[in-house]
C-alpha positions as a printed Julia matrix, in Angstrom:
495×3 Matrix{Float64}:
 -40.32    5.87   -1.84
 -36.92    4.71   -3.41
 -35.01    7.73   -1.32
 -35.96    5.19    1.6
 -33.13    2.62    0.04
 -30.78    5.11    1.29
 -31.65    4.89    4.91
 -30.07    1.72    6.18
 -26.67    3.52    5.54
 -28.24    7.31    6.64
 -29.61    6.46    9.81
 -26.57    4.34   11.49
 -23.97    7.46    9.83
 -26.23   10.09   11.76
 -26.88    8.05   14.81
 -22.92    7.49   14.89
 -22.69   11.22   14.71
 -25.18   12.19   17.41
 -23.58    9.28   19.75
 -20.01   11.14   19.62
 -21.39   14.22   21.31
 -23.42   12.2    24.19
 -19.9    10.46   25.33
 -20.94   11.21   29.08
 -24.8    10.35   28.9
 -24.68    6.29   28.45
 -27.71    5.74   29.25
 -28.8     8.21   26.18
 -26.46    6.5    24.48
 -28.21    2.96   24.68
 -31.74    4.32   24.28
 -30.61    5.74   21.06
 -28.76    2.99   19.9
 -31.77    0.45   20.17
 -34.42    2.81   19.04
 -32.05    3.51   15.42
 -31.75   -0.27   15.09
 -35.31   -0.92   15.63
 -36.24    1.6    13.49
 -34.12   -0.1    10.93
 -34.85   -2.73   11.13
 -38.35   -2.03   10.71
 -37.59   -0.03    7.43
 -35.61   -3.07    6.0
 -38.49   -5.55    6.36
 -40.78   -2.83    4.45
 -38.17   -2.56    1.87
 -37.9    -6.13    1.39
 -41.65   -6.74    0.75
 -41.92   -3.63   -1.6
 -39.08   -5.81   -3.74
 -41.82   -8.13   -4.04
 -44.39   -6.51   -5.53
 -42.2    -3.66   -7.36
 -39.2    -5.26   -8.31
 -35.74   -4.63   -7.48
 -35.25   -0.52   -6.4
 -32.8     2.49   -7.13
 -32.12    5.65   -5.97
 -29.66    7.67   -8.25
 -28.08   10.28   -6.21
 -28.01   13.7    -7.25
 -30.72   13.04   -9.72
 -28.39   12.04  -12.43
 -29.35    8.23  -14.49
 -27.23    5.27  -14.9
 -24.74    4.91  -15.33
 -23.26    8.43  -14.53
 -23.7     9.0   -11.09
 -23.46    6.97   -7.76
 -26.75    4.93   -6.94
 -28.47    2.26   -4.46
 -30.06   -0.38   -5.53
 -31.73   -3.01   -3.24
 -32.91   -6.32   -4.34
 -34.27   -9.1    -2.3
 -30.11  -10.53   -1.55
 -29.27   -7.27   -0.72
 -31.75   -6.23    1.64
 -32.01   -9.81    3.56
 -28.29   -9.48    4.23
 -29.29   -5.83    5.51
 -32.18   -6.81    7.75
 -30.22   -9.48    8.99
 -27.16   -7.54    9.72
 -29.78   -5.09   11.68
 -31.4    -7.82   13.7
 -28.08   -9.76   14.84
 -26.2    -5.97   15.39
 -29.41   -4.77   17.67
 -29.16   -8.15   19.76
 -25.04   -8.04   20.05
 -25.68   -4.13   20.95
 -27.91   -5.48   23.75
 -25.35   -7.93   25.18
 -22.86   -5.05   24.67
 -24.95   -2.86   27.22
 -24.64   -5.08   29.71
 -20.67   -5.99   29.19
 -18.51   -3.12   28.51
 -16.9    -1.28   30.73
 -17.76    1.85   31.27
 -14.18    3.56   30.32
 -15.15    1.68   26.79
 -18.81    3.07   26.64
 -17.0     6.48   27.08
 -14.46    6.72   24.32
 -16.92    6.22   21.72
 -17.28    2.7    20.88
 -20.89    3.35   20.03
 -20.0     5.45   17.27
 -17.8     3.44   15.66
 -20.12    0.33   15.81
 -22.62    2.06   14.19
 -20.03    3.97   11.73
 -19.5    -0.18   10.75
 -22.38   -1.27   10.65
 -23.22    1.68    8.17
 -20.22    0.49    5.83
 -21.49   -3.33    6.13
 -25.22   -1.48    4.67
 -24.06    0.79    2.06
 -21.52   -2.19    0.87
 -24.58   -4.15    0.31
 -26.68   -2.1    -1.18
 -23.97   -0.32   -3.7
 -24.63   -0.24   -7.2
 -21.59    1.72   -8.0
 -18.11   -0.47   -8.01
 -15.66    2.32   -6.48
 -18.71    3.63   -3.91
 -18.46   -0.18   -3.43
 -14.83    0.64   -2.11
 -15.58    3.63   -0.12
 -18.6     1.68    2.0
 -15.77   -1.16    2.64
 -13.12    1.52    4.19
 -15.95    3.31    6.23
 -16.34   -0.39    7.68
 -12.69   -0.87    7.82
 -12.01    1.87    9.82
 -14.57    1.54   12.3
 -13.49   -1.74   12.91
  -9.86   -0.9    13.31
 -10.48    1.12   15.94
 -12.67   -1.75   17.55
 -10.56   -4.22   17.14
  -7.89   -2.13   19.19
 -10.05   -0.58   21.41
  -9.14   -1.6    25.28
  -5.18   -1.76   24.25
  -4.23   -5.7    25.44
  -1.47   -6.4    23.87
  -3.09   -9.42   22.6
  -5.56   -6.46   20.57
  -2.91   -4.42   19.58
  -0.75   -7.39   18.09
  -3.7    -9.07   16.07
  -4.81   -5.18   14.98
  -1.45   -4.59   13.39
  -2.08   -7.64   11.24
  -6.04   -7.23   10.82
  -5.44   -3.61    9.61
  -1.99   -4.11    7.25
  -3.56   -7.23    5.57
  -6.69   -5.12    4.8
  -4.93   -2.29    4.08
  -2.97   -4.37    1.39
  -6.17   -5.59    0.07
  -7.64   -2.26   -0.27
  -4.4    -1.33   -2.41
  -5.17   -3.89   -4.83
  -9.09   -3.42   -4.96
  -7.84   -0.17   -6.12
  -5.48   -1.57   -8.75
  -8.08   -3.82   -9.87
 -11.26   -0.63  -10.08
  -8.27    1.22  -12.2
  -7.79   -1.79  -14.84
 -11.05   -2.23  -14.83
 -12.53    1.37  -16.04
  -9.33    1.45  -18.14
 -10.55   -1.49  -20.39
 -14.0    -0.62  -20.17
 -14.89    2.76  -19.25
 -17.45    2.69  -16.28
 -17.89    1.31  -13.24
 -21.64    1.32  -12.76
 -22.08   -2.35  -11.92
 -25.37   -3.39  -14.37
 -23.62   -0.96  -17.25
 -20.22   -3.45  -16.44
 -22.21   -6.48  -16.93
 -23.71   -5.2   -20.07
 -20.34   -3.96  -21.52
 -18.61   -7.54  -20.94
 -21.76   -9.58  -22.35
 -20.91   -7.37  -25.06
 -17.51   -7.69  -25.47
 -17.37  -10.67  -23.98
 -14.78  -11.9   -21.33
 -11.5   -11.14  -22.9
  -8.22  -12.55  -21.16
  -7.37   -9.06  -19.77
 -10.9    -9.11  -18.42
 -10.21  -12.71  -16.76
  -7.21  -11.14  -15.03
  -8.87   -8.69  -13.8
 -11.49  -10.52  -12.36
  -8.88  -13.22  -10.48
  -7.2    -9.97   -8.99
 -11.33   -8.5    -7.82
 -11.48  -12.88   -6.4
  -8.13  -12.4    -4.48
  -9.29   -9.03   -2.91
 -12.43  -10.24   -1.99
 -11.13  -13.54   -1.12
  -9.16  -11.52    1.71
 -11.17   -9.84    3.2
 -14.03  -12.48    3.24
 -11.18  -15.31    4.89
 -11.58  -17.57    1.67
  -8.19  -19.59    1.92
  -6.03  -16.35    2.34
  -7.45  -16.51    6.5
  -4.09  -16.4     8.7
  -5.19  -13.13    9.63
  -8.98  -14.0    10.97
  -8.39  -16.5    13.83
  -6.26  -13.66   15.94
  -8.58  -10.7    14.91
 -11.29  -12.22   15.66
 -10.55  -13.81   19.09
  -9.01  -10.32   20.86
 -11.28   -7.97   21.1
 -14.53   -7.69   23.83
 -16.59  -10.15   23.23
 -19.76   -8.02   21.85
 -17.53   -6.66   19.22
 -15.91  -10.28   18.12
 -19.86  -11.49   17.84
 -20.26   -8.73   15.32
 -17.11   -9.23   13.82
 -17.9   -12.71   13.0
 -21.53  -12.41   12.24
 -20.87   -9.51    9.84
 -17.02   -8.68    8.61
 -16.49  -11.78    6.34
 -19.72  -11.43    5.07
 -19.61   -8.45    3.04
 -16.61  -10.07    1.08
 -18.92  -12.85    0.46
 -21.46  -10.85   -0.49
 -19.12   -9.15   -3.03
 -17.83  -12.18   -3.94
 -21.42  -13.4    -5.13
 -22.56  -10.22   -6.82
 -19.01   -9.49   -8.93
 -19.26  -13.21   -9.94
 -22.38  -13.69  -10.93
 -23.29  -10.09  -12.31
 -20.18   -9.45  -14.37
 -17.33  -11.89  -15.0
 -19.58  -15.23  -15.34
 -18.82  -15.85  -18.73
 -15.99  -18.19  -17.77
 -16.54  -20.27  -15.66
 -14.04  -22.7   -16.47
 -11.66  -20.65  -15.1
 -12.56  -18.1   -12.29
 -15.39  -21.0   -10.77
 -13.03  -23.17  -10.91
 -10.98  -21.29   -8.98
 -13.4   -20.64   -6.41
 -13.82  -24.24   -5.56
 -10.19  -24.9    -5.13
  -9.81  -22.58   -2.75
 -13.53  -22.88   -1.01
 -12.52  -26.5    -1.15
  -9.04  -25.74    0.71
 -10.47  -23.28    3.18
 -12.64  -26.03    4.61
  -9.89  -28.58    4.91
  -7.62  -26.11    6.58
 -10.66  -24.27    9.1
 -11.46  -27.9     9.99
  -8.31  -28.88   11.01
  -7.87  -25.18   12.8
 -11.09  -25.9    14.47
  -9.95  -29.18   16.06
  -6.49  -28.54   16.43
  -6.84  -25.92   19.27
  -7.41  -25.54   22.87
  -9.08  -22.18   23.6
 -12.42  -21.71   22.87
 -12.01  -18.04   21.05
  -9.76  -19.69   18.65
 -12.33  -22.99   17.66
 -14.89  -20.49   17.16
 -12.86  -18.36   14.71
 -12.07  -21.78   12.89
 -15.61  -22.91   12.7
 -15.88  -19.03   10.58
 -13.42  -19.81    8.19
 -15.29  -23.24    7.66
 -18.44  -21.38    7.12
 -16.8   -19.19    4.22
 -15.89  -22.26    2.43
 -18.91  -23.94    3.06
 -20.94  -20.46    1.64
 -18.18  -20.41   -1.54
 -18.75  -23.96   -2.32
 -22.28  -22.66   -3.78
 -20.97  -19.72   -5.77
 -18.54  -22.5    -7.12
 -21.2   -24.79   -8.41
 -23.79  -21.99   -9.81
 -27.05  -23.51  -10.13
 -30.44  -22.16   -8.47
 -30.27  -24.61   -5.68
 -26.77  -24.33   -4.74
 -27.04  -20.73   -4.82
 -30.52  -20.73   -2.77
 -28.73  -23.06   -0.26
 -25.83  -20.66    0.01
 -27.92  -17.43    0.9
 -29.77  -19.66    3.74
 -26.89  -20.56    5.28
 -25.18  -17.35    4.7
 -27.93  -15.69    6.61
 -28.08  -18.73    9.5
 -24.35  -18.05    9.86
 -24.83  -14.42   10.46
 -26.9   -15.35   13.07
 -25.44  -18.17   14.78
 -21.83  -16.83   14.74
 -22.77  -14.09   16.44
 -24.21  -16.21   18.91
 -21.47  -18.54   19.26
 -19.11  -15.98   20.0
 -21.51  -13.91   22.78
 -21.9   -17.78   24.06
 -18.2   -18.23   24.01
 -17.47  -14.58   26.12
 -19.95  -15.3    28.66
 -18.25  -18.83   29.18
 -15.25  -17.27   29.27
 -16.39  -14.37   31.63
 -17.46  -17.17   34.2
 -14.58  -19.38   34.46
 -11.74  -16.79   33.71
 -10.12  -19.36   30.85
 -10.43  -19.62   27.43
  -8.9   -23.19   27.69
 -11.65  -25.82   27.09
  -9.19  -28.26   29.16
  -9.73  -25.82   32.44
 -13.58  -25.91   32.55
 -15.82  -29.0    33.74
 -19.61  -29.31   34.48
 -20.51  -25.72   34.04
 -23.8   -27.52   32.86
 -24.45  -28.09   36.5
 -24.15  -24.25   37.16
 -25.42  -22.37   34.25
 -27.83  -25.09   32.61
 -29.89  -22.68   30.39
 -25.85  -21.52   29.01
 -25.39  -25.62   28.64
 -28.43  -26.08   26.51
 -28.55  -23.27   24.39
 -24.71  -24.41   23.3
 -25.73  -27.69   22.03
 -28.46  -26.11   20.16
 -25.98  -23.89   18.37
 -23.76  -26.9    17.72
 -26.21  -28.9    16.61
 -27.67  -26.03   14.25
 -24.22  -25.73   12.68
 -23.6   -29.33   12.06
 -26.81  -28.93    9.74
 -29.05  -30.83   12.13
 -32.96  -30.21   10.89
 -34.87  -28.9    12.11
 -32.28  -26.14   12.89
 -31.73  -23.35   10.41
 -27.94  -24.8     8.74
 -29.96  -27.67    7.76
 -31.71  -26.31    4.63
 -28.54  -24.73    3.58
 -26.56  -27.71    3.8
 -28.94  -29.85    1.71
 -29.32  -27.37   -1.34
 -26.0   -26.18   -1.46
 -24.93  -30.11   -1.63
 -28.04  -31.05   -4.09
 -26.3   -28.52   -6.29
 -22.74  -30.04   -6.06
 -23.61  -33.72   -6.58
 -25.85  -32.8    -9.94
 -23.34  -30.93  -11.33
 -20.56  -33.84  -10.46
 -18.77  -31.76   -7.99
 -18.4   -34.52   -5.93
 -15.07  -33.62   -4.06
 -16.43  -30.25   -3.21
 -19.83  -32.14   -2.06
 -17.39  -34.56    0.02
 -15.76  -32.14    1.85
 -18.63  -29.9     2.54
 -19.99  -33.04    4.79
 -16.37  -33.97    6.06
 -16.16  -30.08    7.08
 -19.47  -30.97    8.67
 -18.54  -33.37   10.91
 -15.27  -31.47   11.93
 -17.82  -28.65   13.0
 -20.11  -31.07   15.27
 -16.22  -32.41   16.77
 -14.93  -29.41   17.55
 -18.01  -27.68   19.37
 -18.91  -31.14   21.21
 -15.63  -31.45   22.2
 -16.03  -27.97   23.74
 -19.56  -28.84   25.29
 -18.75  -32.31   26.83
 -14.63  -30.68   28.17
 -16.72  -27.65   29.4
 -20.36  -28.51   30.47
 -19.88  -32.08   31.32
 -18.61  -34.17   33.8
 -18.07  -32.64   37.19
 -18.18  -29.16   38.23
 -14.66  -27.19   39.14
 -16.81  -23.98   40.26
 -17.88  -24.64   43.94
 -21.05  -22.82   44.58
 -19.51  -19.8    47.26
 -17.79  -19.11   43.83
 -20.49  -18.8    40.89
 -20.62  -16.03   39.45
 -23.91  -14.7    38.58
 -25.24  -15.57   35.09
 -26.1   -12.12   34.52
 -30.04  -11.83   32.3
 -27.89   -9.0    30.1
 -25.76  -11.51   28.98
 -28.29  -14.79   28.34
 -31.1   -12.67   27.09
 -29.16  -11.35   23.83
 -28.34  -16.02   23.82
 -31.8   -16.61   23.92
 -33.0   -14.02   21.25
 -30.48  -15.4    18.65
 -31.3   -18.6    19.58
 -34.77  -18.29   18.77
 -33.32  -16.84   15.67
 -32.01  -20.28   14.74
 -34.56  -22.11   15.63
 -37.35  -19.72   13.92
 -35.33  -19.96   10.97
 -35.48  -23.67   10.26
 -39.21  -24.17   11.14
 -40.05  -20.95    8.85
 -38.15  -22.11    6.16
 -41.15  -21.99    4.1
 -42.35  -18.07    4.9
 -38.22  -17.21    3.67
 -38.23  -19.22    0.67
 -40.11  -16.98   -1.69
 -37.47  -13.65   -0.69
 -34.52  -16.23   -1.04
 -35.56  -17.87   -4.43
 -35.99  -14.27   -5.84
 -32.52  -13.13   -4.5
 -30.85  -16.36   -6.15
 -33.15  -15.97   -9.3
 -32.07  -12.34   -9.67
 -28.51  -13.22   -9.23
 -28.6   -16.22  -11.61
 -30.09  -14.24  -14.42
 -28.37  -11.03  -14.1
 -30.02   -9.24  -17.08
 -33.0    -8.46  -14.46
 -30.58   -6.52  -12.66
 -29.11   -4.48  -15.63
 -32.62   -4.22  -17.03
 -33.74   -2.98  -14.11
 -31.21   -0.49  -13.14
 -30.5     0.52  -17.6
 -34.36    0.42  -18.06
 -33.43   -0.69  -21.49
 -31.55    2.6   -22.01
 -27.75    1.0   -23.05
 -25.27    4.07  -23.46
C-alpha cells in the first residue's frame, strides 16, 4: 500500500505526458484532465484516513532504507495540503475549460498545469531535502511557462521578474543544501533532525538555517514579496487562481516542516525572526491591499497578508497556534483561488480592472454579487465561514505566549482585508448600474459553477470544523513533536 504515496506526484507527471501528444483533441484533453484529478483526489482522501489508523507512511525508492536513498513520506499535514491542492486545481481546471482560448488549449497549457501541480505534490510529500529542491524546480518551470504563456507584455515583464527572483532563490537553496550536508553529512530530513538534536544547534547550524528562512521566505512572499503582486495579476485568470491558491504555499509549507522538524532548537533567534518579518509582511500587504485601484492587484495584496497571517503561527509555536495556522492555510488555498476566478470573471464582464470604472454589477450578475461578499466576509474571519477558526487559534496562541504585537496586527491586518474587498464590492456591485442591459454580457455557468463549488468549499469548511479537527490536530501534533516523524521514518534504527 505505501507505493500508493507516490501517486499524487505519478499520476499528474504521466497525465502531463499523455496531454502533450493530444494537443489537437481538447475535448480529450479535458476529459482526461478531470478524470486524473478526480482520481486523485480520491486516492488522497484514502491516504489521509490510512494516516489515521497506521500512522504516518513511507515509500523508500529503489528499495534502499533511510536515510540512503530518496523517499515519500505522507503524514496527515502533508496529505491535507495534497488533497486540497487536488480539489481547488480540479475546480480552477473546470473554470479553465470554459475560459481559455483555444490557441492556449493548443500549445500545451494542460501539460504544464499538471507538470505544476505535480511539483506542488512531490514538494509536499518529500522526505529527502535536495528531492525537496528538484519537486520545487519541476513546479517552477511549469509555472514559468504559465506565467508567460499568451505573450502581453504585461506577462512577459512580470515573468522576467517572477522567474530571475526564483531563479536567485533556487541558487541559494542550493548554497544552503551544500553547507548543510557539509556540516552534517545527510540530507534525509528525520536523519537531519536527529543529527542536530544530537549535536545540537551550533552557530554555523543557525546560519544555515536563516539562509533555508530567506529562501523559503522568497518564494512563499514572506516580506521579500515585490515580486508577487505583478506575477500574480498577469496571467489568464484560471492560472492566477492557481497561482495564488497554490505557489506561496509550498514555501509555507517548507517553511513549517524545516522549522519545526530540524532547526527548532533556537528559537530565540530564527522564531524570532519569523515574526518580524510575518509581522512586517502584514503591515506592508495591508497597506498594498488598500492602496490600489485595480482589482488584480488588491487581490494579490490580500495573498501577501495571508502569508503573514499563516507565519504569525509558526512564529508563536504552540499546538493551537499551529492548529489555527494549518486551518487557515487550507481556507486560503481555497478561497484565493476563488477570489481570483471571482476577480477574472468581473473583469471579463466590464473590460476594467479599475474598481473606480464598475457600478451596480449587483443589479446584473446578483449570484457574482453575493458569492463576493461571502468570500470577503470568510476572509475577514467572519464565523461561521472557514477563516474564522483559523483566526481565533492562531491568535489564542499569540496572546498566551505574550506576543501581543504580532496578535495586534494579525486583527489590524484583519480589518484592512474586510476594507479593501468591501471597498471593491460596494465601488463595483453597488450603487447604480453602468452596463445597460442591450450590453450584458452573458454570465457564462462555466465560469460561476467553478464560484459556487469553492464557495461551498468555504462555507463547508467552517460548519465541518469539527469532522477536520481530528486530521488537523494530528498534523500539528506530529509537527510539534517531531521525534514521531524521525521515529517513524528511522524506526529506531539511528546510523
Amino acid at each position: 500500500m505505501n507505493n500508493m504515496i507516490a501517486l499524487p506526484m505519478v499520476i499528474p507527471i504521466l497525465t502531463g505526458i499523455l496531454l502533450v501528444f493530444l494537443r489537437q483533441h481538447i475535448r480529450i484533453q479535458k476529459w482526461l484532465s478531470m478524470g486524473s484529478m478526480v482520481l486523485t483526489i480520491g486516492l488522497s482522501i484514502y491516504l489521509l484516513n490510512q494516516i489515521q489508523t497506521e500512522g504516518i507512511l513511507r515509500l523508500d525508492f529503489g528499495g534502499w532504507k533511510p536515510p540512503f536513498g530518496i523517499l515519500f513520506v505522507a503524514d496527515s499535514f502533508s496529505m491535507l495540503l495534497v488533497l486540497t491542492t487536488s480539489i481547488v486545481s480540479a475546480i480552477c481546471l473546470l473554470y479553465a475549460f470554459y475560459s481559455f482560448d483555444i490557441n492556449l488549449e493548443k500549445h500545451f497549457i494542460y501539460p504544464f498545469i499538471f507538470f505544476m501541480i505535480a511539483g506542488v505534490h512531490g514538494s509536499f510529500l518529500t522526505g529527502d531535502l535536495f528531492n525537496l529542491y528538484v519537486c520545487f524546480e519541476v513546479m517552477l518551470l511549469a509555472s514559468y511557462i504559465l506565467a508567460a504563456i499568451g505573450g502581453t507584455k504585461k506577462q512577459l515583464r512580470e515573468s522576467i521578474k517572477y522567474i530571475a527572483i526564483n531563479v536567485l532563490s533556487s541558487w541559494l537553496f542550493l548554497v544552503a543544501i551544500a553547507y548543510l550536508y557539509g556540516t552534517l553529512g545527510t540530507l534525509n530530513m528525520a536523519h537531519l533532525s536527529y543529527r542536530i538534536a544530537e549535536v545540537g544547534q551550533t552557530p554555523i547550524l543557525t546560519v544555515i538555517s536563516v539562509l533555508f528562512l530567506v529562501v523559503f521566505s522568497l518564494k512563499a512572499g514572506l516580506l521579500l514579496y515585490f515580486w508577487l503582486p505583478g506575477s500574480y495579476s498577469a496571467p489568464p485568470t484560471a492560472i492566477a487562481a492557481l497561482f495564488g491558491a497554490l505557489l506561496t504555499k509550498v514555501g509555507i509549507y517548507s517553511l513549517f516542516r524545516i522549522f519545526t522538524l530540524l532547526f527548532y532548537h533556537e528559537p530565540e533567534i530564527t522564531h524570532t525572526i519569523i515574526g518580524i518579518m510575518a509581522g512586517l509582511t502584514l503591515i506592508a500587504g495591508s497597506i498594498g491591499a488598500i492602496a490600489f485601484k485595480d482589482l488584480r492587484q488588491i487581490i494579490s495584496y490580500n495573498v501577501v497578508i495571508a502569508v503573514g497571517f499563516i507565519l504569525v503561527g509558526l512564529a508563536v509555536s504552540t499546538p493551537e497556534a499551529i492548529e489555527g495556522s494549518i486551518y487557515y492555510l487550507i481556507h486560503d488555498m481555497i478561497v484565493k483561488g476563488l477570489l481570483f476566478l471571482l476577480g477574472g470573471t468581473i473583469i471579463a464582464l466590464t473590460g476594467t480592472a479599475r474598481i473606480d470604472r464598475m457600478s451596480g454589477l449587483i443589479g446584473n450578475y446578483p449570484l457574482l454579487g453575493w458569492i463576493f461578499l461571502i468570500v470577503t466576509l470568510s476572509l475577514a474571519g467572519v464565523p461561521p465561514l472557514s477563516g474564522f477558526i483559523g483566526k481565533v487559534l492562531v491568535g489564542k496562541g499569540a496572546i498566551d505566549t505574550g506576543h501581543y504585537i504580532l496578535t495586534a496586527l494579525a486583527i489590524i491586518s484583519s480589518i484592512f482585508v474586510l476594507y479593501s474587498l468591501l471597498r471593491v464590492f460596494l465601488n463595483s456591485f453597488w450603487g447604480e448600474t453602468i452596463i445597460q442591459i442591450e450590453d450584458e454580457m452573458p454570465l457564462r455557468k462555466g465560469w460561476i459553477i467553478p464560484c459556487v463549488l469553492l464557495t461551498l468549499g468555504t462555507v463547508g469548511l467552517g460548519f465541518g470544523t469539527e469532522y477536520l479537527a481530528p486530521y488537523v490536530r494530528d498534523a500539528a501534533h506530529t509537527l510539534m513533536n517531531p521525534h514521531i516523524y524521525v521515529e517513524a521514518i528511522l524506526e529506531g534504527k539511528i546510523p
